[in-house]
C-alpha positions as CSV (number, residue, x, y, z in Angstrom):
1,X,-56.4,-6.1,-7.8
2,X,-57.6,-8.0,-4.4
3,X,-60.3,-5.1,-3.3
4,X,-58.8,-6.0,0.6
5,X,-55.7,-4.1,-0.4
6,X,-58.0,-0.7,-0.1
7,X,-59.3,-1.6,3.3
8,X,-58.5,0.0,6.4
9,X,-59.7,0.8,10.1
10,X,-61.5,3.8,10.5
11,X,-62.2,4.3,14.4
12,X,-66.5,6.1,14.4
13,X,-65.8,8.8,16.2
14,X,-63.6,10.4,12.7
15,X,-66.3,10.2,11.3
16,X,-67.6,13.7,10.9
17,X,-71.4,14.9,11.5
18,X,-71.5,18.2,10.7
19,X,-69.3,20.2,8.5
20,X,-66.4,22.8,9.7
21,X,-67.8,26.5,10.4
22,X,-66.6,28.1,8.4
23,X,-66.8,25.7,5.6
24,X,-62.9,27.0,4.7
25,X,-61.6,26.1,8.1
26,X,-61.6,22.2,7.5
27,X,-58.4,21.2,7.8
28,X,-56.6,19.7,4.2
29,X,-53.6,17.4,4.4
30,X,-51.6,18.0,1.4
31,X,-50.1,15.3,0.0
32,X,-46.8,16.0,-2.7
33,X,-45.1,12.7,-4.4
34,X,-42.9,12.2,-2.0
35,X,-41.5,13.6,1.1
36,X,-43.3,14.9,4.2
37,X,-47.2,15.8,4.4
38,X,-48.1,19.3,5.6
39,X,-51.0,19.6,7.8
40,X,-53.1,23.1,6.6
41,X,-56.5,24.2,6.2
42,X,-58.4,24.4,3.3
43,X,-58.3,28.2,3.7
44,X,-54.5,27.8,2.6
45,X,-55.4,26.3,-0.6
46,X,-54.3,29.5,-2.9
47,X,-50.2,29.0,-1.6
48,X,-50.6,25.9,-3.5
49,X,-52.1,27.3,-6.7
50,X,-50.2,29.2,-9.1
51,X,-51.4,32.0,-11.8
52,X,-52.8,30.0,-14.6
53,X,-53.7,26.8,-13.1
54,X,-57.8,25.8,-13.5
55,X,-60.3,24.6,-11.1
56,X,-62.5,22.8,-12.0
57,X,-66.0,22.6,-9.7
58,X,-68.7,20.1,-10.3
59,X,-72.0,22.6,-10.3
60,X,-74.4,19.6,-9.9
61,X,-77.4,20.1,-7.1
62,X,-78.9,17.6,-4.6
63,X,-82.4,17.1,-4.8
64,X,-84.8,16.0,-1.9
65,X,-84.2,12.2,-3.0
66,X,-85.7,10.6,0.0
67,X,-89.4,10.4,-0.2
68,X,-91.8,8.7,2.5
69,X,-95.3,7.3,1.0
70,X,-97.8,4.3,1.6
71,X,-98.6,1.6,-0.6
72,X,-102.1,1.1,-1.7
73,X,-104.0,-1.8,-2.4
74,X,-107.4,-0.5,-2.5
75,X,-108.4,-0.5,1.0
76,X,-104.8,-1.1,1.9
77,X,-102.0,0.5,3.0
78,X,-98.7,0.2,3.7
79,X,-95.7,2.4,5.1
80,X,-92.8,2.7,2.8
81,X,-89.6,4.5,1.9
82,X,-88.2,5.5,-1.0
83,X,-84.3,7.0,-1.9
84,X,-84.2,8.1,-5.9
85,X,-80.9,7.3,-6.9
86,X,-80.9,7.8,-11.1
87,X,-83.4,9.4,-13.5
88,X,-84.3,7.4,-16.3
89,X,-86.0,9.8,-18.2
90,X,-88.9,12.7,-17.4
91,X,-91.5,10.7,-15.3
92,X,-89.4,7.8,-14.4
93,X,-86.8,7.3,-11.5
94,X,-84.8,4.0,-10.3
95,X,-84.6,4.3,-6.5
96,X,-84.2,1.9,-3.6
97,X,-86.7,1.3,-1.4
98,X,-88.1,-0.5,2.2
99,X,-89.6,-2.7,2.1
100,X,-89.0,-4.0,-1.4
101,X,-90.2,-7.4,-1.5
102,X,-93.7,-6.1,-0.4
103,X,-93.5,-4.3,-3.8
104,X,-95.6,-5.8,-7.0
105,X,-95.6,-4.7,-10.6
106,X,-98.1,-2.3,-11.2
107,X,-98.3,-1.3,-7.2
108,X,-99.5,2.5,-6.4
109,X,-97.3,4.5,-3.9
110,X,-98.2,7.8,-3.2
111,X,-95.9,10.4,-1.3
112,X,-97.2,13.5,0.6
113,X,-98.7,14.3,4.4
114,X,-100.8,12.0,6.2
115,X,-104.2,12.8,7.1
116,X,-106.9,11.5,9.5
117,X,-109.3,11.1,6.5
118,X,-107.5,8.9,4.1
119,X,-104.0,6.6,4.1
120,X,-102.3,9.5,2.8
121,X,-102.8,12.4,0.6
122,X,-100.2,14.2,-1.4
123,X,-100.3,15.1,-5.1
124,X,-97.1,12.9,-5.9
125,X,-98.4,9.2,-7.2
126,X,-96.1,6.6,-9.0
127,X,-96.5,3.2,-9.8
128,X,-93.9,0.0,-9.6
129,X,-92.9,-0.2,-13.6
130,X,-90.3,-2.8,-12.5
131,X,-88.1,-4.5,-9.9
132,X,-84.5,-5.1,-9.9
133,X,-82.1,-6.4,-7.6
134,X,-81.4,-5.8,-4.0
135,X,-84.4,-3.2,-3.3
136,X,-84.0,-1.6,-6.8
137,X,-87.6,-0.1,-8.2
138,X,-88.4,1.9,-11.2
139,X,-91.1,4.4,-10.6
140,X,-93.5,5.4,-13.2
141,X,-94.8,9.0,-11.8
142,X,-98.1,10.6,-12.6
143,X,-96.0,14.0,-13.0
144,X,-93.5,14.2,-15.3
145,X,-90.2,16.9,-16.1
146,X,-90.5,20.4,-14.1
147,X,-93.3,19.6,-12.6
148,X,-92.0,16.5,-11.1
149,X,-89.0,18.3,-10.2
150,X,-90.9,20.5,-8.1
151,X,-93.4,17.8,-6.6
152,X,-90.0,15.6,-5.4
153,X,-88.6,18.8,-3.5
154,X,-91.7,19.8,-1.9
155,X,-92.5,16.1,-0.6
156,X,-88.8,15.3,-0.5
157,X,-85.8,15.9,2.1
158,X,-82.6,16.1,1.7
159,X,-80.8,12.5,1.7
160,X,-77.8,12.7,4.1
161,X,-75.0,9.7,3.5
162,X,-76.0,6.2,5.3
163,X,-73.2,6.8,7.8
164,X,-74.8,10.2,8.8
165,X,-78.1,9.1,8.4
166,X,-77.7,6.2,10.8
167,X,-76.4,8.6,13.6
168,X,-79.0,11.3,13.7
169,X,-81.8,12.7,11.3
170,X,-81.2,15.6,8.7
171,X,-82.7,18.4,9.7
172,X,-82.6,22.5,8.5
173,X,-79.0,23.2,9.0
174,X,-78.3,20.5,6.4
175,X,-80.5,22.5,3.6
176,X,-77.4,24.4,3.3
177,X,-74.6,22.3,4.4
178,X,-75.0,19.6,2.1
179,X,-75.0,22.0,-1.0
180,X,-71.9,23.6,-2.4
181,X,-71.6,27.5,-3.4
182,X,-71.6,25.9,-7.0
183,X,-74.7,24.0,-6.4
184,X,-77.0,25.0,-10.0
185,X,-78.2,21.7,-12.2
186,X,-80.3,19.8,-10.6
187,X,-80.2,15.8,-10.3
188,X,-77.7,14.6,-7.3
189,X,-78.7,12.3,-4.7
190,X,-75.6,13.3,-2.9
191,X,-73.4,16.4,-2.6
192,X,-70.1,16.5,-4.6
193,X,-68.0,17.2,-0.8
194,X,-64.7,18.7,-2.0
195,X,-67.1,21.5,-2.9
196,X,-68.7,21.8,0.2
197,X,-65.2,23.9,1.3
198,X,-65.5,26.5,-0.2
199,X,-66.7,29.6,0.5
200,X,-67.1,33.5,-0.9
201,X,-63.7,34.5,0.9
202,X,-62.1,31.3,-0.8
203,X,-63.1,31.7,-4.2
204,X,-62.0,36.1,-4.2
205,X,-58.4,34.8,-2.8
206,X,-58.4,31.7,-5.9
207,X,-59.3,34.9,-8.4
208,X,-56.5,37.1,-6.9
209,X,-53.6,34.8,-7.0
210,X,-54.4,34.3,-11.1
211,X,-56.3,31.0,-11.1
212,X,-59.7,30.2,-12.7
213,X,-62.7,28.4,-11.9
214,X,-64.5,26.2,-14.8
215,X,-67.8,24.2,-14.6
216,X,-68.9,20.8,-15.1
217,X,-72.0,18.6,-14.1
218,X,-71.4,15.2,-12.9
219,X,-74.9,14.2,-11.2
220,X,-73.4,12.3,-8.4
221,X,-75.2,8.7,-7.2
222,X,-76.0,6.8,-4.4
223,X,-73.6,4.1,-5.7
224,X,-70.8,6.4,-4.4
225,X,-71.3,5.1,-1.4
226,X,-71.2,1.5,-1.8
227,X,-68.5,-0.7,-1.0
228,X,-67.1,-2.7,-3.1
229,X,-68.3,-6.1,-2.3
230,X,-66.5,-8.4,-5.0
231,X,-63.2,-9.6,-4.1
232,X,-61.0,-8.3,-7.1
233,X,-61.7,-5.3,-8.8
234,X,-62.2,-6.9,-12.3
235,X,-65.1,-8.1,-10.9
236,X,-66.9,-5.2,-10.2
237,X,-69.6,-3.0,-12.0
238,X,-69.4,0.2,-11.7
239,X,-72.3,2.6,-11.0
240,X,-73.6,4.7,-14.0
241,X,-73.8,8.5,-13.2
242,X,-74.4,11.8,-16.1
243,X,-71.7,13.8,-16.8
244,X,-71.8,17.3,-18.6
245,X,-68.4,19.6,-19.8
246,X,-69.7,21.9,-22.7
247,X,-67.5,22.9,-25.5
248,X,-66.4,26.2,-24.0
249,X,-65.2,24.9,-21.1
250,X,-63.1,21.9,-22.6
251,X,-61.3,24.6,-24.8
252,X,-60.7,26.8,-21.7
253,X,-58.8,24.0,-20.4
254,X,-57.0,22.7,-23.1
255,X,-55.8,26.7,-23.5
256,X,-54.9,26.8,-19.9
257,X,-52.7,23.1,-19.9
258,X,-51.5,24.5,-23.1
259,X,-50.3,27.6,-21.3
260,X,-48.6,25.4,-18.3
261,X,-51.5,25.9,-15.9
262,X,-52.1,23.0,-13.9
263,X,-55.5,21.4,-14.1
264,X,-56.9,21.2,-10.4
265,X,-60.1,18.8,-9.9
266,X,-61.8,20.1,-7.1
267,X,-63.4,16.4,-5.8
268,X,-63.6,12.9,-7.4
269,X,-66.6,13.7,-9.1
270,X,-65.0,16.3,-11.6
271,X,-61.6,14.1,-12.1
272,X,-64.0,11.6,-13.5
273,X,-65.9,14.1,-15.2
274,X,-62.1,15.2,-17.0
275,X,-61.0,12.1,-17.4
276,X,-63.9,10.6,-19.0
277,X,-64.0,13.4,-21.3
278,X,-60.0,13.2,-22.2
279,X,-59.3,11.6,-25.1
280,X,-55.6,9.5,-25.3
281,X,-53.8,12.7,-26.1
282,X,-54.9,14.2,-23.3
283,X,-57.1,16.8,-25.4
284,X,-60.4,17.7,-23.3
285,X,-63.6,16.8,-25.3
286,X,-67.2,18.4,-25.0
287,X,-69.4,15.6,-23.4
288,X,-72.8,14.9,-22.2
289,X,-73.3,11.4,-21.4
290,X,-73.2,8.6,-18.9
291,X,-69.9,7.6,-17.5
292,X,-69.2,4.5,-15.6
293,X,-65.3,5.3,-15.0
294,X,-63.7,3.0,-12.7
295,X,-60.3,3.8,-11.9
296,X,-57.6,1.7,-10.1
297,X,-54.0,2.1,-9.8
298,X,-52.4,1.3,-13.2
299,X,-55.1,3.8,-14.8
300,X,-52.8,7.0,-16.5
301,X,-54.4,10.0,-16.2
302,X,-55.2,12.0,-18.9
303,X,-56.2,14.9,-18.0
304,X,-55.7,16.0,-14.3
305,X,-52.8,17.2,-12.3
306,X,-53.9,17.8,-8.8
307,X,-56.8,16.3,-6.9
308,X,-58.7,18.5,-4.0
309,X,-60.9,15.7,-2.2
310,X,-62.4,14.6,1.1
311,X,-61.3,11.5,3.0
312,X,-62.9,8.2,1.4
313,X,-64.8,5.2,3.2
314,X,-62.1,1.9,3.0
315,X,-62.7,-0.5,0.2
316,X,-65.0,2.1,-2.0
317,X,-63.9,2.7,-5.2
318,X,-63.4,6.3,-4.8
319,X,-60.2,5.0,-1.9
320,X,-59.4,2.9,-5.3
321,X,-59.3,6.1,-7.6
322,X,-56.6,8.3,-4.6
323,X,-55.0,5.3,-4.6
324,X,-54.4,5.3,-8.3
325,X,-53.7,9.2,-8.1
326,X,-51.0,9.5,-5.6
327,X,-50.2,5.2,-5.5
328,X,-51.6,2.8,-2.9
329,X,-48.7,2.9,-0.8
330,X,-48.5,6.7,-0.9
331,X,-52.3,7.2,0.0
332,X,-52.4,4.9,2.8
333,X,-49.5,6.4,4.5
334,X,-51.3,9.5,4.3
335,X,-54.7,8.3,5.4
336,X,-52.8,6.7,9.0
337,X,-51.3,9.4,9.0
338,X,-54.8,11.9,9.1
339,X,-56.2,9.4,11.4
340,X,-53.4,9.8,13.8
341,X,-53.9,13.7,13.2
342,X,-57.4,13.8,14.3
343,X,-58.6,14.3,10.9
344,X,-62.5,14.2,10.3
345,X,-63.7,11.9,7.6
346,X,-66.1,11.5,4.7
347,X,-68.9,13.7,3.4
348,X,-68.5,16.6,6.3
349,X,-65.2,15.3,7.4
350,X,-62.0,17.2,6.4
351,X,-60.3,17.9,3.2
352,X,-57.3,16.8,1.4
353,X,-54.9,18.1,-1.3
354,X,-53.0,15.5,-3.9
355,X,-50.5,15.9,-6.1
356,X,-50.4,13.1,-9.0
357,X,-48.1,10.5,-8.4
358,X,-46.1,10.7,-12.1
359,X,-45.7,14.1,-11.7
């Protein structure tokens, strides 16, 4: 499909900087298969859930990806910066860095405080294993597993989106905003945001109206927020990311669809999780491995029935996969329609509730 089909004009000021207080008091546009939209708050998500339907939250945690160091060349230095974006394995990390092209094979970067006495001192060290394309570096660290886990957080910070990065700096409040309740496994560069809703409050009201909550991991990537710059969606690769649902909770929720329960993905990053894991049947499969899922209207969903998920930058494939969820027509009438509404968009920005298209 032509990839300007997904675009659409987004005015800046939608675009929201920090999240609702209380997280539950976003506003959610629910959006059925046809008829009109309701305009409701995320808070109201139980009178849309029935006994028996299954939730199911991505548990994944963002790390302190962003990492400031120098270059060293002997006596030289050089100011760089570093996002991680996928781990490769226990002492090696692909991440995009500035400036790139000042990078060599073999180059020592070293993250930490600065100090009057030397370049930089810090107990983090990697070396430049490779270079890819468009800023792309493997890292090679001196640390490796837990203990590198530990090093990245402690010289890290938290790596807000590009279009909240480029409007102000993170700072303490965002410790907390830009994890979910769920937030447990370790290894996101970015927040799963449907997640970022809900709160305490939320989840007792879920339990009492008869629904249940299940886990998965899907360790979300930068690549998330890329557009998609090729000009038919055949033609574009889609980002890798690791995605976890263990045997107990793929037979939970093949029980639950069994039983009529609705099967609710609570953000993009779980729906891929489910449907990567689905096999044709529809049957839920234990899985623990990398997905590159890339779905665009036409795609028939296997395994989820309702879609809980923030508002999506135009032209990115995650517009593609609502699209393919509620149809293209469908989810751009509802997207002018939250713009009329005031509603706030992307990573802190509002919520909204889909229903699938074919059901």
């Amino acid at each position: 499909m032509r990839v300007d089909l997904f675009d659409f004009e987004l005015p800046q000021d939608r675009i929201a900087l920090r999240p609702a207080q209380p997280r539950d008091s976003a506003r959610m546009l629910v959006v059925p298969p046809s008829g009109p939209f309701e305009d409701r708050l995320v808070r109201d998500l139980t009178s849309y859930l029935r006994p028996g339907d299954a939730l199911v939250i991505n548990d994944t945690r963002v790390i302190h990806a962003r990492l400031s160091g120098k270059r060293i060349r002997g006596e030289l230095c050089a100011g760089v910066e570093a996002t991680l974006i996928e781990r490769l394995d226990a002492a090696r990390w692909r991440a995009l860095m500035r400036p790139a092209k000042k990078l060599a094979v073999g180059d020592l970067v070293r993250f930490g405080g600065e100090s009057d006495s030397a370049c930089l001192l810090g107990a983090l060290d990697a070396r430049v294993d490779d270079k890819g394309e468009e800023g792309e570096i493997i890292l090679r660290f001196d640390l490796s597993g837990p203990a590198l886990d530990e090093a990245i957080e402690a010289a890290g910070e938290m790596p807000l989106p590009p279009y909240i990065a480029g409007k102000r700096a993170a700072d303490a409040r965002d410790e907390a905003d830009y994890q979910t309740v769920f937030a447990r496994e370790a290894g996101a560069v970015a927040a799963p945001t449907a997640g970022l809703h809900f709160t305490p409050a939320l989840l007792a009201a879920i339990e009492a109206v008869g629904a249940t909550l299940h886990r998965v991991t899907l360790h979300v990537g930068a690549g998330t927020f890329l557009p998609v710059k090729a000009e038919d969606t055949d033609a574009h690769k889609m980002h890798e990311e690791f995605a976890r649902i263990d045997a107990a909770t793929a037979d939970a929720l093949n029980a639950a669809r069994a039983q009529g329960g609705r099967i609710v993905a609570v953000g993009t990053t779980a729906l891929r999780t489910l449907e990567s894991a689905a096999n044709e049947k529809g049957i839920i499969l234990p899985y623990a491995e990398r997905t590159n899922i890339f779905i665009t209207p036409g795609y028939k969903f296997r395994a989820t029935d309702m879609l809980l998920t923030n508002f999506h930058l135009p032209r990115s494939t995650l517009f593609m996969l609502v699209s393919a969820f509620c149809g293209l027509e469908r989810i751009r009438t509802a997207y002018a329609h939250a713009i009329a509404r005031g509603y706030r968009f992307y990573s802190y920005g509002d919520a909204s509730l889909l229903y699938r298209a074919d059901r």
